[in-house]
KOLROSE-223983 format. One line per field, with one value per residue: residue number from 1; x, y, z of N, C-alpha, C, O, CB in turn; residue in one letter. Coordinates in Angstrom, 3 decimals, always signed. Glycine has a CB too. Example, Ala and Ser with C-alpha at 12.3 -4.5 7.8 and 13.67 -1.06 7.14 Angstrom:
2
resi <- [1_2]
n_X <- [+13.190_+12.850]
n_Y <- [-5.690_-2.250]
n_Z <- [+7.800_+7.080]
ca_X <- [+12.300_+13.670]
ca_Y <- [-4.500_-1.060]
ca_Z <- [+7.800_+7.140]
c_X <- [+13.200_+12.900]
c_Y <- [-3.300_+0.030]
c_Z <- [+7.800_+7.870]
o_X <- [+14.236_+13.409]
o_Y <- [-3.319_+1.138]
o_Z <- [+8.465_+8.039]
cb_X <- [+11.308_+14.084]
cb_Y <- [-4.473_-0.598]
cb_Z <- [+9.046_+5.725]
resn <- [A_S]
***
This chain:
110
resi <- [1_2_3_4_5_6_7_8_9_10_11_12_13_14_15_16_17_18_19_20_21_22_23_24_25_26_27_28_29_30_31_32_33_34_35_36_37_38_39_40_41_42_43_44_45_46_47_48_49_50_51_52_53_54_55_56_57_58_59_60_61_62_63_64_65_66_67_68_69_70_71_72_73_74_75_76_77_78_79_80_81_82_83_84_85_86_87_88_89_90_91_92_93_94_95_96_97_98_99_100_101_102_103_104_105_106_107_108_109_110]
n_X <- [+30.973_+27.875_+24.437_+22.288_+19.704_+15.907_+13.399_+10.630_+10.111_+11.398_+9.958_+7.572_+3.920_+1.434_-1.807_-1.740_+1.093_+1.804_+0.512_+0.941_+3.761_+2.609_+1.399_+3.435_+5.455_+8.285_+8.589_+11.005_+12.174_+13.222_+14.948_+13.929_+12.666_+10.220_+10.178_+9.169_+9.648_+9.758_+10.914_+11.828_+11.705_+12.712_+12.335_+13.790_+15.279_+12.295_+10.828_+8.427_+6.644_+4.923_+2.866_+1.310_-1.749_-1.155_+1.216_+1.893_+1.602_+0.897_+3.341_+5.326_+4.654_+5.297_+8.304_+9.473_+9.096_+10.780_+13.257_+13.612_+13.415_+15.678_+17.479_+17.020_+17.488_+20.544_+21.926_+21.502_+23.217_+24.288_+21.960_+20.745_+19.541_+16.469_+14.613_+11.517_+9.894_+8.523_+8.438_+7.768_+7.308_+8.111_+6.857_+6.375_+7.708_+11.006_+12.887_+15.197_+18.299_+19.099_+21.620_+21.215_+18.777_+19.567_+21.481_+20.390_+18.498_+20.017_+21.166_+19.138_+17.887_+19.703]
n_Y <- [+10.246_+10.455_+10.913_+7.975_+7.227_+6.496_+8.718_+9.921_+12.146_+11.743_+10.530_+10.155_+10.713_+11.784_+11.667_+14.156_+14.535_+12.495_+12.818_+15.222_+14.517_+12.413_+13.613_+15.984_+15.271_+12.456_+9.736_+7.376_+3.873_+0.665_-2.482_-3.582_-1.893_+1.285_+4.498_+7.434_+10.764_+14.014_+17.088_+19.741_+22.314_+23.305_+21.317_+18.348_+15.324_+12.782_+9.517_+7.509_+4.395_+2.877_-0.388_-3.151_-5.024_-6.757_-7.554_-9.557_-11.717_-10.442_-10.553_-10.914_-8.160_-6.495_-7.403_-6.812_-3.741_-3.526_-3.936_-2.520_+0.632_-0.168_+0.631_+2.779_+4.443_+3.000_+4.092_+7.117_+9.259_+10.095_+10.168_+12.818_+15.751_+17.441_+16.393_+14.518_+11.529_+8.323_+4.823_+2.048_-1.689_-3.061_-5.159_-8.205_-9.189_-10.200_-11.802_-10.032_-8.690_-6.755_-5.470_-4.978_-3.923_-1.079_-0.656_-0.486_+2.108_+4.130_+4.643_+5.325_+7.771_+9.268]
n_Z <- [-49.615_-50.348_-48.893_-49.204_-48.915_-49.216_-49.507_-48.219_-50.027_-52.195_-53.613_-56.119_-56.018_-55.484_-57.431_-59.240_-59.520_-60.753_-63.358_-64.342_-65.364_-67.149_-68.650_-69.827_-69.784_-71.834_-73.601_-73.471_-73.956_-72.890_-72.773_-70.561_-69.288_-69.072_-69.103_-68.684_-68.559_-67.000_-67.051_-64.045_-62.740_-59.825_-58.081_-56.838_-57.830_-58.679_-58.138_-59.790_-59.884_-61.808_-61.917_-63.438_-63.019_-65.335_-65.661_-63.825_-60.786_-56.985_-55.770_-57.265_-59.354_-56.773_-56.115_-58.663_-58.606_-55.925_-56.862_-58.876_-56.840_-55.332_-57.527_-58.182_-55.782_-55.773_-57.448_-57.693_-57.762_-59.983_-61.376_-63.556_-62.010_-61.362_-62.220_-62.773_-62.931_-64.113_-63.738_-66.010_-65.999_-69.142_-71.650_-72.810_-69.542_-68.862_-66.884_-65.096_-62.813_-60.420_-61.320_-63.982_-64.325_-62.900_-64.607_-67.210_-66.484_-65.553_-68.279_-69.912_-68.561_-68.780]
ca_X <- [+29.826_+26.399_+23.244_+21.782_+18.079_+15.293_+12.629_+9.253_+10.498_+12.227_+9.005_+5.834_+2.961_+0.116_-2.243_-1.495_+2.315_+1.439_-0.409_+2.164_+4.504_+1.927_+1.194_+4.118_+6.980_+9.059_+8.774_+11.617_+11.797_+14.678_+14.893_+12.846_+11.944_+9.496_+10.614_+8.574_+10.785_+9.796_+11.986_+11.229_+12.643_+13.406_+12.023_+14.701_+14.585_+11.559_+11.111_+7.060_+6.419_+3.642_+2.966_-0.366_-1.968_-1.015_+2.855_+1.480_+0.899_+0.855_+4.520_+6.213_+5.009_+6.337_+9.735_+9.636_+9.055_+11.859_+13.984_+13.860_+13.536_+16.770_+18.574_+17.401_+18.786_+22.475_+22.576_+20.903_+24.206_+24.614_+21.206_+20.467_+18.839_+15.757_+13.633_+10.500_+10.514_+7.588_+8.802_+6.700_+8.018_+8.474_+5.805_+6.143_+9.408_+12.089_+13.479_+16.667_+18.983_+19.837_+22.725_+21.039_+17.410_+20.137_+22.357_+19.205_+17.957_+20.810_+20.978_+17.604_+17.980_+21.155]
ca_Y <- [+9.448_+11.022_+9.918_+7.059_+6.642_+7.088_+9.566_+9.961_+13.220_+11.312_+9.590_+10.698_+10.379_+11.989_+11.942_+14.730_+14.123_+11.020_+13.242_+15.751_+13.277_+11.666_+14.947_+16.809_+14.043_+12.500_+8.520_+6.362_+2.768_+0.098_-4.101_-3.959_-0.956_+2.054_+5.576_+8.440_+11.809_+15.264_+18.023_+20.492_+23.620_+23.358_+20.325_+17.292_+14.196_+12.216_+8.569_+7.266_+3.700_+2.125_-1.736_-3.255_-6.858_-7.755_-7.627_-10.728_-11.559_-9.460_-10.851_-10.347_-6.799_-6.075_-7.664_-5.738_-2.403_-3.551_-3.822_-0.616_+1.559_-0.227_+0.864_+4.111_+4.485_+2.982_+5.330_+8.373_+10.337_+9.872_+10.560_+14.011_+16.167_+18.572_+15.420_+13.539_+10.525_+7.062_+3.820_+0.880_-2.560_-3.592_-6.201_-9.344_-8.483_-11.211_-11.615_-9.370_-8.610_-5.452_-4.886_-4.955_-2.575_-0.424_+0.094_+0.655_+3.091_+5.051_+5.083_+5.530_+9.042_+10.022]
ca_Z <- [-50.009_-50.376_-48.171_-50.114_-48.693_-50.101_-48.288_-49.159_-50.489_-53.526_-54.886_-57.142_-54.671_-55.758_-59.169_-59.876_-59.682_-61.965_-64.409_-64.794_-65.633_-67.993_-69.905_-70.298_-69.765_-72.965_-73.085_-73.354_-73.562_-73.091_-72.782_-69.559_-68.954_-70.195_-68.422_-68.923_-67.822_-67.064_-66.010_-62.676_-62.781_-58.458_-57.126_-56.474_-58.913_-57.831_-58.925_-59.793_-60.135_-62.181_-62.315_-63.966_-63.083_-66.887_-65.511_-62.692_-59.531_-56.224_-55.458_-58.755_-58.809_-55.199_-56.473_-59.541_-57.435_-54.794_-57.868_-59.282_-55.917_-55.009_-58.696_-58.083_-54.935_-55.798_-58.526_-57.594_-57.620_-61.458_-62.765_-63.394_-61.192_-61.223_-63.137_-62.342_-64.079_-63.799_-64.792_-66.073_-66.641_-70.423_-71.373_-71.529_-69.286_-68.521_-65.054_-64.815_-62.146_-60.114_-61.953_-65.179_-63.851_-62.585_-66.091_-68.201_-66.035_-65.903_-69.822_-70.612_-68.280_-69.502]
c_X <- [+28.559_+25.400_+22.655_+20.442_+17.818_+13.599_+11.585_+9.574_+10.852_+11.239_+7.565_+4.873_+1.527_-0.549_-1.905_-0.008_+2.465_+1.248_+0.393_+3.105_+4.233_+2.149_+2.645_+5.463_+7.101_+9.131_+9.638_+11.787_+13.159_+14.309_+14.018_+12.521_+11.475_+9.558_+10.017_+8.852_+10.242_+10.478_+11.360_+12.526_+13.578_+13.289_+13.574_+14.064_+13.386_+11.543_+9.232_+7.309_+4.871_+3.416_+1.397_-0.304_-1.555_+0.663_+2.625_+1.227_+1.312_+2.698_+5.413_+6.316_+5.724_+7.752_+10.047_+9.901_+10.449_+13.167_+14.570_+14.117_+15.021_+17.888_+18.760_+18.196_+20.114_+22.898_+22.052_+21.823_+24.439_+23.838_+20.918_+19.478_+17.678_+15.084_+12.613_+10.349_+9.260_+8.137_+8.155_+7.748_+7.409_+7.686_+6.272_+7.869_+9.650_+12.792_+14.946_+17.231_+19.281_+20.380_+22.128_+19.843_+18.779_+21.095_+21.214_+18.616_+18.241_+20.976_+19.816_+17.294_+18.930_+20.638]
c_Y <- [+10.161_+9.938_+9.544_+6.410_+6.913_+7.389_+9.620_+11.411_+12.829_+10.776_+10.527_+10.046_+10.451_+12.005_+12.965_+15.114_+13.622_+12.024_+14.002_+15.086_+12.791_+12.813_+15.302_+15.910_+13.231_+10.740_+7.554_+4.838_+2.097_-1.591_-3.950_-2.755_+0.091_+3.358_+6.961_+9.691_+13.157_+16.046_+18.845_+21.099_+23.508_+22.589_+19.296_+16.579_+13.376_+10.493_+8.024_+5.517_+3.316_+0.243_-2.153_-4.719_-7.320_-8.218_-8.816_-10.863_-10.457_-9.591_-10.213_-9.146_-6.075_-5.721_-6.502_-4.151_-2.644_-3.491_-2.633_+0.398_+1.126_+0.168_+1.630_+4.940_+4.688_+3.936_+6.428_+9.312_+10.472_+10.016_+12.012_+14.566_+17.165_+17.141_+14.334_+12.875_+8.947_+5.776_+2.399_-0.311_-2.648_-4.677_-6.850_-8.454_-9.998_-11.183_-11.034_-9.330_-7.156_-4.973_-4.329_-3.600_-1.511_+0.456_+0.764_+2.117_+4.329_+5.196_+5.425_+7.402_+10.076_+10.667]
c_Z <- [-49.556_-49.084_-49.552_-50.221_-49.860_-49.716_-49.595_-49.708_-52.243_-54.383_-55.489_-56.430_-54.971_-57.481_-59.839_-60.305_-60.673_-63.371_-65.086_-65.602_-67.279_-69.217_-70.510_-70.391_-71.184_-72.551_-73.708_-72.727_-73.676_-73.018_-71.841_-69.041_-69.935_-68.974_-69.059_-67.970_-67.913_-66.263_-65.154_-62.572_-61.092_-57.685_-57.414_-57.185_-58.384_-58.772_-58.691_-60.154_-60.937_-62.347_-62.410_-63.095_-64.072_-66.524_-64.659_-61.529_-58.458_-55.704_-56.497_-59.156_-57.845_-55.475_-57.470_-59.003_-56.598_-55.861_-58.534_-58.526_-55.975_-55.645_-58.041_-56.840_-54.730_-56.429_-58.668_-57.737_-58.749_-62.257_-62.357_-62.162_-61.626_-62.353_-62.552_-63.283_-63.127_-64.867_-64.665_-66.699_-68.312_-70.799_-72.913_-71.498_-68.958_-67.600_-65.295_-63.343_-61.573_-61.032_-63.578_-65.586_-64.232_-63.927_-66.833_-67.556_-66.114_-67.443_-70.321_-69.660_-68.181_-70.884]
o_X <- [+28.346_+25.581_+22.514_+20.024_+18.412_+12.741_+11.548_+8.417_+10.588_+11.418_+6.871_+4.975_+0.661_+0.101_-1.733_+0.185_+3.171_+1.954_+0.681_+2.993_+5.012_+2.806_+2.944_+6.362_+6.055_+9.597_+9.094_+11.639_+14.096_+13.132_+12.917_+11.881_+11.849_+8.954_+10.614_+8.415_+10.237_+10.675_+10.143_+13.701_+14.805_+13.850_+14.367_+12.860_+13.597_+12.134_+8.745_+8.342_+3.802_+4.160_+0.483_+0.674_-1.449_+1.209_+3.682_+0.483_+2.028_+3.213_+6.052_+7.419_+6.580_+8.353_+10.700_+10.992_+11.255_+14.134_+15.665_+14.883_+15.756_+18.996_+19.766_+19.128_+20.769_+23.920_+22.055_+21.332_+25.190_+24.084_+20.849_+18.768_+18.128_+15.396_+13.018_+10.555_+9.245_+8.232_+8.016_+8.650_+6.262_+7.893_+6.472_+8.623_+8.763_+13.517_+15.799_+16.566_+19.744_+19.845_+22.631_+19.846_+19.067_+21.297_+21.021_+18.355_+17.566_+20.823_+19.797_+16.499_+18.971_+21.424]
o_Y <- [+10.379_+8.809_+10.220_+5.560_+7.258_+6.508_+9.507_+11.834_+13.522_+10.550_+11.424_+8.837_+9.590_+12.290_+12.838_+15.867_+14.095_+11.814_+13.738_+15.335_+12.747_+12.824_+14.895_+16.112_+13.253_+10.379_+6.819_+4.527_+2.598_-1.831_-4.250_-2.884_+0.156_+3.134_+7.443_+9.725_+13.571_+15.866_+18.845_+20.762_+23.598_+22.698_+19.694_+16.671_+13.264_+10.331_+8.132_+5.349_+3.601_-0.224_-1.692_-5.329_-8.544_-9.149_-9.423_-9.998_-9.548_-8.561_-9.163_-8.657_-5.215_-4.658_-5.493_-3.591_-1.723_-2.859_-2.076_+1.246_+1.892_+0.225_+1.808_+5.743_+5.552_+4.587_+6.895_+10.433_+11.448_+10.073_+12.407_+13.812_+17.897_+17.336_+13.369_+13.277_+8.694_+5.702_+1.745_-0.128_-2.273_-5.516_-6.174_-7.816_-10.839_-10.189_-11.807_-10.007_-6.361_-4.076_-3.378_-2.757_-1.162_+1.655_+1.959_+3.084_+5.303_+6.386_+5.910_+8.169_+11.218_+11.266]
o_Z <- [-48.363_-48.627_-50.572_-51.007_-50.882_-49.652_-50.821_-49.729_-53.226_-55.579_-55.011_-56.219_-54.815_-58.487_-61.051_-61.259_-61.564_-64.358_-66.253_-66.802_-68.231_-70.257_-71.633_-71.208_-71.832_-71.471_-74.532_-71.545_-74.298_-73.287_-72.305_-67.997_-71.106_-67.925_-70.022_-66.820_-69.073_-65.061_-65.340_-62.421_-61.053_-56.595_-58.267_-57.426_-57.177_-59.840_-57.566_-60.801_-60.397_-63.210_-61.725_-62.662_-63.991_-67.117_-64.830_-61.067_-58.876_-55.271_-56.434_-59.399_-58.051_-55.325_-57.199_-59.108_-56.725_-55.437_-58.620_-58.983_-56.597_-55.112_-57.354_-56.895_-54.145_-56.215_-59.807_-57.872_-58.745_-63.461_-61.193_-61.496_-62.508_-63.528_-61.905_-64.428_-61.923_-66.092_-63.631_-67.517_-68.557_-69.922_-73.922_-72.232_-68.815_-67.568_-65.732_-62.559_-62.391_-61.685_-64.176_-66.484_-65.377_-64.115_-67.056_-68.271_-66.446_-67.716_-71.453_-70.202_-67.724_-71.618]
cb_X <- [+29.908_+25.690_+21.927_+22.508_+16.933_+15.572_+13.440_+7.516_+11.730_+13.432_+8.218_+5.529_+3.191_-0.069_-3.601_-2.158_+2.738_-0.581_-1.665_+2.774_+3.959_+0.323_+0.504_+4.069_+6.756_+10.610_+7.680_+12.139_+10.618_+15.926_+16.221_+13.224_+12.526_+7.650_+12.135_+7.352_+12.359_+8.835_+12.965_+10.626_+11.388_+13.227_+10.269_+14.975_+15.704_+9.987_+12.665_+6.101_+6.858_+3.372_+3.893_-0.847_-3.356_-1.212_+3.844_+2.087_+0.984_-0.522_+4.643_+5.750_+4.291_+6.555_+9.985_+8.437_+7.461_+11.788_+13.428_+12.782_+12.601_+16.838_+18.484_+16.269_+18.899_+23.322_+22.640_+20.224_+25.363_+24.992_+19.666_+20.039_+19.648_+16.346_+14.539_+9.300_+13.155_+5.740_+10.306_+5.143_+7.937_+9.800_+3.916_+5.763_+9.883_+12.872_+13.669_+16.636_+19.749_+20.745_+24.022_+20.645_+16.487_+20.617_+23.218_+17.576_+17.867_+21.967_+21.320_+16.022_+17.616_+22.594]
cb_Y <- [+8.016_+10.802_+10.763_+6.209_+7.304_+6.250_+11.346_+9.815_+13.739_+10.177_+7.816_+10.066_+11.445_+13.314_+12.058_+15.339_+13.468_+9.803_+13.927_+16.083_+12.079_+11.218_+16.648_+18.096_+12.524_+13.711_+8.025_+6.822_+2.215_+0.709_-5.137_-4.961_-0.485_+1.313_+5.514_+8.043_+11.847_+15.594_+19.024_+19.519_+25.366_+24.211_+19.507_+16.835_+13.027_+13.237_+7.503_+8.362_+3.392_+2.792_-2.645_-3.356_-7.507_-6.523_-6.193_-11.432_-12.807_-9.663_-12.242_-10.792_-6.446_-7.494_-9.207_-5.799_-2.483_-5.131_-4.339_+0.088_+1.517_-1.089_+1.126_+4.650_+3.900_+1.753_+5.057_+8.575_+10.207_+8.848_+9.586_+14.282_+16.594_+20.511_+14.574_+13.937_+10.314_+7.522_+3.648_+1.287_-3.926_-3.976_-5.574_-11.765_-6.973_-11.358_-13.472_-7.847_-9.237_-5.462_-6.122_-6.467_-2.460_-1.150_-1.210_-0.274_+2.930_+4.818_+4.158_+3.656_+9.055_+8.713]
cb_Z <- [-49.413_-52.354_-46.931_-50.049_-47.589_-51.288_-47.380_-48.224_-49.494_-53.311_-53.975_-59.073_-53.425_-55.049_-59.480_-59.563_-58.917_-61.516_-64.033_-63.850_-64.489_-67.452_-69.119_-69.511_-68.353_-73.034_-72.963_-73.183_-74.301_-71.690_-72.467_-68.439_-68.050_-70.917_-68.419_-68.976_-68.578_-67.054_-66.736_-61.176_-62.944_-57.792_-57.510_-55.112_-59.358_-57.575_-58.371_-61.029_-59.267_-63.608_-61.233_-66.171_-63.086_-68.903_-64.741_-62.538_-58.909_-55.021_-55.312_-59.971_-58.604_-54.023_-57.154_-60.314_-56.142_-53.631_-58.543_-59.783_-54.530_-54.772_-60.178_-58.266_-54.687_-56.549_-59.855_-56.458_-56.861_-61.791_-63.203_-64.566_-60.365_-61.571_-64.016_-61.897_-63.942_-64.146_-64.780_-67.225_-65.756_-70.473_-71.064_-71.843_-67.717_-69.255_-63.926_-65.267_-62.643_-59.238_-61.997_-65.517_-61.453_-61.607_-67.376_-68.495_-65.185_-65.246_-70.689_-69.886_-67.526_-69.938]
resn <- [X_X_X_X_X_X_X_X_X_X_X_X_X_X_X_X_X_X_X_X_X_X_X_X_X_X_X_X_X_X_X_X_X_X_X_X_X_X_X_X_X_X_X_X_X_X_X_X_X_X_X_X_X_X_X_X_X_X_X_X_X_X_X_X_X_X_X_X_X_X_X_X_X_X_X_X_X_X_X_X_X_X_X_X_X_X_X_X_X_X_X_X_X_X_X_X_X_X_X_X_X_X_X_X_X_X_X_X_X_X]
***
């Protein structure tokens, strides 16, 4: 069994991380989520979050966020590697479940 954190090493940090991303990354969308993927020739997969006010309050974002870090996490051993990748909820989104973040995610970067 792999280590399963998830180190500030693993996430998209800076604007210009973001931007990268923005520019040159390939955007796929699914039921609740919107995944925008670019590949990196030697860096490690990284994972970017975006969440607006139009998605709701300061809680519901949070959740949303705690939601997704936690997919990516379980299933970090299964999505490709060498890819930076920002994912925005799906608007209007519909309250899902771990289990459910977690499948699209993995299909939408498969």
């Amino acid at each position: 069994m792999s280590n399963q954190s998830f180190p500030k090493s693993a996430r998209l940090l800076s604007a210009y991380q973001f931007r990268r991303v923005n520019k040159f990354g390939k955007t796929v969308g699914g039921k609740h989520l919107t995944v925008q993927i670019c590949t990196s020739k030697h860096l490690p997969r990284k994972l970017g979050l975006t969440v607006t006010r139009k998605f709701g309050n300061a809680v519901q974002r949070n959740q949303f966020k705690r939601l997704v870090r936690e997919a990516f996490r379980l299933s970090q051993d299964t999505l490709p590697t060498h890819i930076h990748f920002n994912v925005r909820p799906t608007l209007p989104f519909v309250q899902c479940t771990l289990k459910e973040i977690q499948k699209e995610l993995i299909k939408l970067l498969s």
